[in-house]
N, C-alpha and C positions, 0 to 999 in steps of 0.2 A: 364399957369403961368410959367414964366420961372424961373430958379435956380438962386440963387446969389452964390452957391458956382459951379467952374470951374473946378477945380485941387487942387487935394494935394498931397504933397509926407512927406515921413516920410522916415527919416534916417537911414542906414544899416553900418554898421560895416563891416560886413560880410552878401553880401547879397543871398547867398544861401542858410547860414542858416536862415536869415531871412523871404526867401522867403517859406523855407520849412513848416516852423512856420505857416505864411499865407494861404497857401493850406493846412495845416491840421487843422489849425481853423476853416477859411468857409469851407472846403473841394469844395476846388475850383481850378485852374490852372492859374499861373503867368506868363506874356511874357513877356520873357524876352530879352531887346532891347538897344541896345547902339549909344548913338550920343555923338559928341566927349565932350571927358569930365564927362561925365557921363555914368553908366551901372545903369541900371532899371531892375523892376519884375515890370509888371503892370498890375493891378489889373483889372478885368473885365468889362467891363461896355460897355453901351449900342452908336450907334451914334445921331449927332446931339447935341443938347443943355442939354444930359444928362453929369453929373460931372463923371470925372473919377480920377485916381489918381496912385500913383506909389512907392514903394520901392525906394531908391537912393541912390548909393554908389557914394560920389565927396566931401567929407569931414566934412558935414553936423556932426555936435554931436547928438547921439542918449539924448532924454531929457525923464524924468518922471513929468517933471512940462512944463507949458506954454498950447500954444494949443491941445486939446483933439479932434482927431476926432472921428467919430461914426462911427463903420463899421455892415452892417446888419448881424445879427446872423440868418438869414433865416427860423424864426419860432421857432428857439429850443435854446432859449438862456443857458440853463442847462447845454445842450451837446455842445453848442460850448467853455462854460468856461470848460469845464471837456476837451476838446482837444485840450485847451492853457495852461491848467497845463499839460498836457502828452506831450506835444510838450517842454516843457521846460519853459513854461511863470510863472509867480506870480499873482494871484488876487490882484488886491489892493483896488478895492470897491468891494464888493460882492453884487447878484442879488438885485438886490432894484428895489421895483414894485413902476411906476407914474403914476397911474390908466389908465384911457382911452386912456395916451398915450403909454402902455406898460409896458418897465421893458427894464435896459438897467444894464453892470456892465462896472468896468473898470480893465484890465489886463495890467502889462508889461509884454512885448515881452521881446523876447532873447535880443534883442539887447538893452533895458532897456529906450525904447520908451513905455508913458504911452497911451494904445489905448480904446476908447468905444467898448461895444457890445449892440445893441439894436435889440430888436422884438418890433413891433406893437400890442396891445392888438389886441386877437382875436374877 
């Protein structure tokens, strides 16, 4: 089956701290990469026709409203919202379970981008 989504980026202010933020949410590592006009953290993902996505400092507004994306909480949706308030972020939806398809919340980031977390019911 292939993905209809490609790429996303989500706007940075400051994107080291932004990027900081992002590695200690998923506790994951950001690349960070620049081609002209833009400076990236880019978020990890897999090749081929898997989606990936990026950080972007190039003047973009950080937004709390518009599109929402989802980023995986890797099993522990609890602990990933407890280390987006320690990292600096705000809940603005809190855990809410959608049965068989999990439970997902929504946090702003530092930079006052509104982002998803979602687990998979186990």
């Amino acid at each position: 089956m292939s993905n209809v989504i490609n790429w996303f980026e989500i706007p940075a202010v400051d994107l080291d701290r932004a990027a900081r933020f992002y590695e200690a949410v998923l506790v994951t590592s950001l690349k960070r990469e620049s081609v002209p006009g833009t400076d990236m953290a880019i978020f990890p993902h897999g090749a081929g026709n898997e989606p990936g996505g990026a950080l972007v400092k190039r003047g973009g507004k950080p937004a709390s409203s518009g599109t929402l994306v989802y980023l995986d909480a890797k099993g522990d949706l609890d602990a990933a919202i407890a280390r987006a308030e320690k990292a600096g972020g705000k809940v603005a939806v809190p855990k809410t379970n959608i049965g068989k398809d999990g439970a997902f919340a929504v946090v702003v980031d530092t930079e006052g981008n509104a982002v998803g977390l979602h687990v998979h019911a186990s």
